[in-house]
C-alpha positions as CSV (number, residue, x, y, z in Angstrom):
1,X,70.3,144.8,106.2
2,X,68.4,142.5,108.4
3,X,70.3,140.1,110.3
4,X,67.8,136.7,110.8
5,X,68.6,133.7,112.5
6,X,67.5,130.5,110.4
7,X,66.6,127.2,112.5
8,X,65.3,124.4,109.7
9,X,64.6,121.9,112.1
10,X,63.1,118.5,111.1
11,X,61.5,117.3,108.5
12,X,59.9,119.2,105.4
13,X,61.4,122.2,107.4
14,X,64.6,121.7,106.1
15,X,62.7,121.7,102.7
16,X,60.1,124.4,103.1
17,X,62.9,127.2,104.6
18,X,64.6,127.3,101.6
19,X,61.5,128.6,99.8
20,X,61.0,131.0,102.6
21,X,64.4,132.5,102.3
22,X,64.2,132.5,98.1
23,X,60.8,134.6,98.7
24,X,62.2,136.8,101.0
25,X,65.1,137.4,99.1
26,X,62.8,138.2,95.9
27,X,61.5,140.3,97.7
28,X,64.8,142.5,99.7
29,X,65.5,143.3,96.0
30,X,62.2,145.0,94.9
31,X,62.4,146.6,98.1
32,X,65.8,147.6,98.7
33,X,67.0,145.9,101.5
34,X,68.6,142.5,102.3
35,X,69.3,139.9,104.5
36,X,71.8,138.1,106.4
37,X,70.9,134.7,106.9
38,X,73.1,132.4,109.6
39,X,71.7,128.8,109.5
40,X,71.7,126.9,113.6
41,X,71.6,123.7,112.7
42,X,69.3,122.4,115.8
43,X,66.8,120.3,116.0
44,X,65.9,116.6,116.6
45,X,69.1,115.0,114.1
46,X,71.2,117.6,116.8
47,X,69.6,116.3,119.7
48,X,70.2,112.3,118.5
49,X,74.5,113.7,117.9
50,X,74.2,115.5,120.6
51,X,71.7,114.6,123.9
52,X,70.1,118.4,123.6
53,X,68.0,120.3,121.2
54,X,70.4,123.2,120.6
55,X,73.6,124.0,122.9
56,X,73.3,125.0,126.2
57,X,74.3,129.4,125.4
58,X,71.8,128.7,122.4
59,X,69.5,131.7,123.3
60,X,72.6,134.1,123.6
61,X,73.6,132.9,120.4
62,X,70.1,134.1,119.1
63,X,69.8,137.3,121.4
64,X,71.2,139.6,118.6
65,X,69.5,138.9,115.9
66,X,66.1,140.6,114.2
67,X,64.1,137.8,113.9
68,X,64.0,134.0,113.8
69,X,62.9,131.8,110.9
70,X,62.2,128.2,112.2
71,X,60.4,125.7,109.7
72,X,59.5,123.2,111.7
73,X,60.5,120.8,114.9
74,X,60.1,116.9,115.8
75,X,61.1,113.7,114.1
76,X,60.0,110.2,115.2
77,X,61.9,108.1,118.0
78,X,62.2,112.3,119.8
79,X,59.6,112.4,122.0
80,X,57.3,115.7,121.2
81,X,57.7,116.5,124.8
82,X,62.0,116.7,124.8
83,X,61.5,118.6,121.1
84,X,59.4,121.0,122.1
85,X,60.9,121.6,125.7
86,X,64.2,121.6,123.9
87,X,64.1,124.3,121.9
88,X,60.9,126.0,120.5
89,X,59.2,126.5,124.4
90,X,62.7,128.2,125.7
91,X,63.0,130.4,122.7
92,X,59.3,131.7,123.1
93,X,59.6,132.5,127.1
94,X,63.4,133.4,127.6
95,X,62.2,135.7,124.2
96,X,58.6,136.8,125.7
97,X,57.2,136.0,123.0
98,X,53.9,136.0,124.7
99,X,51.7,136.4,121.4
100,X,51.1,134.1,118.9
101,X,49.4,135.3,116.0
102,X,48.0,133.3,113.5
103,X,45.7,134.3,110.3
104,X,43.1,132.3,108.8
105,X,41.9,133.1,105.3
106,X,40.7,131.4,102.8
107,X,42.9,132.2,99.8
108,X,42.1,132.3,96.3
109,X,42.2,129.6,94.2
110,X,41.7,127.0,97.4
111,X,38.7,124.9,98.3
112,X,37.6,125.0,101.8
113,X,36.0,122.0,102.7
114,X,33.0,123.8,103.6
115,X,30.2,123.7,101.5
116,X,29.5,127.0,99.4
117,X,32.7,129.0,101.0
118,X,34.4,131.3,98.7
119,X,37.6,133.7,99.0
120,X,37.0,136.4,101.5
121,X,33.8,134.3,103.4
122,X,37.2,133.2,105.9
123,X,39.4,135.7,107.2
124,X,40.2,136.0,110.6
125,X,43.0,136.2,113.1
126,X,43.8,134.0,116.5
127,X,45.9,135.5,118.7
128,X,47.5,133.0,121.4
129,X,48.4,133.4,124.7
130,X,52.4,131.9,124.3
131,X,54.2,132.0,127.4
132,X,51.6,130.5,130.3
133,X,48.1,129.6,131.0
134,X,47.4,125.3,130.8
135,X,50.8,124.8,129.4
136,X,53.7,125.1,132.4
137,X,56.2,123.1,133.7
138,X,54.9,123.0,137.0
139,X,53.7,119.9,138.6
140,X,55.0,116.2,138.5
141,X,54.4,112.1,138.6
142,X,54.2,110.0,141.5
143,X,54.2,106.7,142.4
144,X,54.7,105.2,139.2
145,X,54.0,101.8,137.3
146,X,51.5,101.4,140.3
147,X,48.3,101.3,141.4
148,X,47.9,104.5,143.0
149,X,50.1,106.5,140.1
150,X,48.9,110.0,140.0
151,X,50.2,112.7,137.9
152,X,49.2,116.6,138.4
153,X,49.8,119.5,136.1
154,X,49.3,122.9,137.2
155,X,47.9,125.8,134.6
156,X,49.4,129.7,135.4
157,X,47.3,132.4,134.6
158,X,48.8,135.7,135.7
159,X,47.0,139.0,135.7
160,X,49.9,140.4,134.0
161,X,49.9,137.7,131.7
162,X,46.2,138.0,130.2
163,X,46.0,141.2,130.4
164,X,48.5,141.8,128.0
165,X,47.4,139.3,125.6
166,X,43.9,140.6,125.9
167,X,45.1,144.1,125.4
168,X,47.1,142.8,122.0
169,X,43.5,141.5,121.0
170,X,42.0,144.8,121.2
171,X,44.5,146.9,120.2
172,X,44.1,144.8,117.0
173,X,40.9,145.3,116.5
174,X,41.7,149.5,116.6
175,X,44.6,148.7,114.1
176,X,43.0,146.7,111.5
177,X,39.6,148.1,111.8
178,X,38.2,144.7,112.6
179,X,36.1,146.2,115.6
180,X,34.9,142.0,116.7
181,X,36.5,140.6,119.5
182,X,35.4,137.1,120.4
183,X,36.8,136.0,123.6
184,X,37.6,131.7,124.0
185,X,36.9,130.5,127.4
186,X,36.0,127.9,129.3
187,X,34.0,129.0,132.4
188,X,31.4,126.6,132.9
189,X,33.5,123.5,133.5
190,X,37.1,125.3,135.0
191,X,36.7,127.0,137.6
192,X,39.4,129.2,138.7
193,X,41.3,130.1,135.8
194,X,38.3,130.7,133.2
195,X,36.6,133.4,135.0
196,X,39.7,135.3,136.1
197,X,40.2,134.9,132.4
198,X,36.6,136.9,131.6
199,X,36.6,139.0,134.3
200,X,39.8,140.6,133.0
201,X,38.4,140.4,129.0
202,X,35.2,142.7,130.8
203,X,37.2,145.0,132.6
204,X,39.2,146.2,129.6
205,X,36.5,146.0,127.1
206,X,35.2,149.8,129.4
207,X,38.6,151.2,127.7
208,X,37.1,149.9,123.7
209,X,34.0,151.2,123.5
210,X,34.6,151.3,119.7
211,X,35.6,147.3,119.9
212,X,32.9,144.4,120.0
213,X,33.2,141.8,122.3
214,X,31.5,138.4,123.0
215,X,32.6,135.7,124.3
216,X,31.8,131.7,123.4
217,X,33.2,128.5,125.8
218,X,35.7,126.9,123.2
219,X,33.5,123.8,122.6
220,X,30.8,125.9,120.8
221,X,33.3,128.4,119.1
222,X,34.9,125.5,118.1
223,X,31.7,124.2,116.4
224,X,30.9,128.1,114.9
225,X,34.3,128.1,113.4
226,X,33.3,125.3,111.5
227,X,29.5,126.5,110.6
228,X,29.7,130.0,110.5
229,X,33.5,131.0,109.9
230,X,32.5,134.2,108.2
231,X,31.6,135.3,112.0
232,X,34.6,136.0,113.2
233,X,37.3,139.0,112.9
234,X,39.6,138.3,116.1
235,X,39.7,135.5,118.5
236,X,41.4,136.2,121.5
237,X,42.5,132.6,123.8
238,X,44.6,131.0,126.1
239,X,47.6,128.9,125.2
240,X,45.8,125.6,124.9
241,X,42.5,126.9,123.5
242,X,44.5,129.3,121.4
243,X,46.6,126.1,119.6
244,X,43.4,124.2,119.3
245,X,41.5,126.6,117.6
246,X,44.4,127.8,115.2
247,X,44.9,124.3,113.7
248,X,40.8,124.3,113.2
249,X,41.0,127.6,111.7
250,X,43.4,126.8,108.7
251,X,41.8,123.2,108.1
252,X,38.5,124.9,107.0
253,X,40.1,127.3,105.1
254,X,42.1,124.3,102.8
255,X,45.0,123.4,104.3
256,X,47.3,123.2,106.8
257,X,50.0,123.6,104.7
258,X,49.1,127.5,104.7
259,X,49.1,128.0,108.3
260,X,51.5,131.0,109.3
261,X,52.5,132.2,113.0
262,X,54.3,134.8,114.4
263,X,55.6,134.4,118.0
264,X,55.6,138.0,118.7
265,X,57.5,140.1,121.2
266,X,55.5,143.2,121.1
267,X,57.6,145.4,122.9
268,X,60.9,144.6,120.5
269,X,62.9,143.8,123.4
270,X,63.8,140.3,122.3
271,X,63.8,138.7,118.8
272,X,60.6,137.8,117.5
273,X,60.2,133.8,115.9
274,X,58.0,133.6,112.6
275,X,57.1,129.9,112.0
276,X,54.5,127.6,110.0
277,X,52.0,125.6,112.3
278,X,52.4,122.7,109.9
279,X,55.0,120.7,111.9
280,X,57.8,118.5,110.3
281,X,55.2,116.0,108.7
282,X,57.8,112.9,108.6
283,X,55.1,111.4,106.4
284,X,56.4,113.9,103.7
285,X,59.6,115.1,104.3
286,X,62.1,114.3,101.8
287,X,59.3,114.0,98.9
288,X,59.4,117.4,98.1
289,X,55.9,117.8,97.6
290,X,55.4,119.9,100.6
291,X,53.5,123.0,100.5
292,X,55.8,125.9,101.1
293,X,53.2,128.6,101.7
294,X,53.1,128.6,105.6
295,X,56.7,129.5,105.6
296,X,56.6,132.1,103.2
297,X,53.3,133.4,104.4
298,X,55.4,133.8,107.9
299,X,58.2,135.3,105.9
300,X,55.8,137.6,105.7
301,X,54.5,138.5,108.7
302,X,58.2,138.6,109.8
303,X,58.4,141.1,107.4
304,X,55.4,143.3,108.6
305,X,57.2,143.2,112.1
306,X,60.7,144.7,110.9
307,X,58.7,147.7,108.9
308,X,58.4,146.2,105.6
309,X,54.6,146.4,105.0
310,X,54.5,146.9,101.3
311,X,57.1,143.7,100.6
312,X,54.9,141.6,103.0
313,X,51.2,142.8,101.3
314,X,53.2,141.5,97.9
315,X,54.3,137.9,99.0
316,X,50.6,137.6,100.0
317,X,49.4,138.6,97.1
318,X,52.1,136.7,95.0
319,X,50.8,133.7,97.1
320,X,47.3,134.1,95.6
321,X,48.3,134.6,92.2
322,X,50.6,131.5,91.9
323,X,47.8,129.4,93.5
324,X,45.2,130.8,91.7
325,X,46.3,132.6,88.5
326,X,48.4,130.4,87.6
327,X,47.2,127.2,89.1
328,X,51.0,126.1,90.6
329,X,49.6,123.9,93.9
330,X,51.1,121.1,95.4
331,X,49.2,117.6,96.2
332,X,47.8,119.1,99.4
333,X,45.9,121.3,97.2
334,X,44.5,119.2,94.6
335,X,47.6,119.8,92.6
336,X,51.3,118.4,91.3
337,X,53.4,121.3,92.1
338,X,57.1,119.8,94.2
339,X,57.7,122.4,96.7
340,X,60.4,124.1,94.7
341,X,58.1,125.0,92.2
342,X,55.8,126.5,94.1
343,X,58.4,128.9,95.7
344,X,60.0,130.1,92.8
345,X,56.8,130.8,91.2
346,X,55.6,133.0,94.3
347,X,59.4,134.3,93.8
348,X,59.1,135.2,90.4
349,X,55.8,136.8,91.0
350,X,57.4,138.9,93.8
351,X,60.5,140.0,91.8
352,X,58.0,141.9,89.1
């Protein structure tokens, strides 16, 4: 039995968890094994009760678990700054969960909205820095309201830090026998952090001589994601590149609504997070027309992480099938499918 913390959030993640959790289940009994599920009920609606994003001992409540399931965080009238810095930032560092993974693939039975792109032409991963680089705490705000109001905010790039993440990037490459590397950076216009960045992606690339490497600043990787897709296997980035780029990624492959992440800690010292990158999309929530597949595409990856490969390679495929097979898609995908339906299809696909 795996014991998983489950943080709904805001939004459609309150309705999108729900079909995570019904997959999953679906899934523990092909398998044989099972779940215990214990629902924190944090989040923005918390922090409005309660002046805080979750309680002050939240991460020891959290330390003993497997995993964490989060659907998604932020609400209007919260500032994204006190809901992210509330709860989803603290669980990733005090966690080192210093790698965000996130897959881009253009499933069956979606259109990308490029031209002449079919299933297969976009499949690639993005692996995130999580836990430094442009987005610290460090720095401040002074004088201000006036005119000489200045605000500075530092970036941390440690040589412990990237290695690791660039290590994660190659290693993966060995493991999935996806022997392309692309490198995001920046050089050219930041100065200090960029090449310490590339130096460090060179030195390690003399330990891969089975891995390709290049390297692209962001701006024009940015623009090949979008003209040649098909050209990447693994794209290896800082945390602010990294986010950029993984929001691109899933656009061109049809949706956002299909964007999974894992906030990995690799050395299983700490719980790892599996999330969608959709957000809480207040536009939506309470419609029930949100698409589900992020979270259960997370569910699994989360999976994959606690040693159930088989069960996670059969939600993705269950994912295709329901989209494509049997044509169950909700409005983000040219279809009328409510949420629910759309999970307990992939469910019932699961369950054999």
């Amino acid at each position: 039995m795996y014991k998983i913390a489950v943080i709904p959030g805001d939004g459609i993640g309150k309705e999108v968890i729900l079909e995570g959790i019904r997959v999953l289940d679906a899934a523990g009994k092909r398998f044989g094994f099972s779940f215990e599920w214990q629902t924190f009920p944090w989040g923005c609606d918390y922090y409005v009760a309660n002046g805080e994003m979750m309680p002050s001992d939240g991460i020891e409540q959290l330390r003993s678990y497997d995993a964490i399931f989060l659907g998604a965080v932020g609400t209007p009238g919260v500032p994204d700054h006190v809901s992210l810095w509330g709860l989803l930032i603290p669980i990733r560092r005090e966690f080192r969960q210093y790698v965000n993974l996130r897959p881009v693939r253009l499933l069956r039975g979606i259109t990308s909205p490029l031209r002449n792109k079919a299933a297969g032409d976009i499949d690639f991963y993005v692996i995130r820095e999580n836990n430094e680089g442009e987005y610290s705490n460090i720095g401040g705000r002074m004088y201000t309201g006036t005119e000489e109001e200045f605000v500075v905010q530092e970036s941390v790039f440690t040589r412990k830090g990237v290695e690791r993440i660039q290590r994660f990037g190659y290693e993966l490459a060995k493991k999935l026998n996806r022997k392309h590397l692309t490198s995001a950076t920046k050089s050219n216009g930041i100065v200090f952090t960029m090449p310490f960045w590339d130096e460090i992606f060179a030195k390690l690339s003399s330990a891969y001589p089975d891995v390709e490497t290049d390297q692209f600043h962001v701006d024009a990787l940015c623009a090949r994601v979008v003209l040649q897709p098909e050209f990447f296997d693994i794209i290896v980035a800082s945390n602010l590149f990294g986010d950029i780029i993984s929001d691109l990624g899933p656009a061109v492959a049809g949706s956002l609504g299909i964007a999974a992440s894992a906030n990995l800690n690799p050395e299983r010292e700490y719980p790892s997070m599996f999330e969608p990158v959709h957000g809480s999309a207040p536009d939506i929530a309470g419609k029930g027309i949100a698409n589900p597949i992020g979270q259960i595409w997370s569910g699994a990856m989360m999976l994959e992480h606690l040693g159930q490969p088989e069960a996670a390679r059969v939600i993705e495929e269950a994912i295709e099938t329901a989209i494509d097979d049997r044509n169950v898609k909700t409005p983000d995908l040219g279809g009328t499918a409510t949420t629910e339906e759309l999970g307990k299809t992939i469910a019932e696909i699961v369950a054999g």
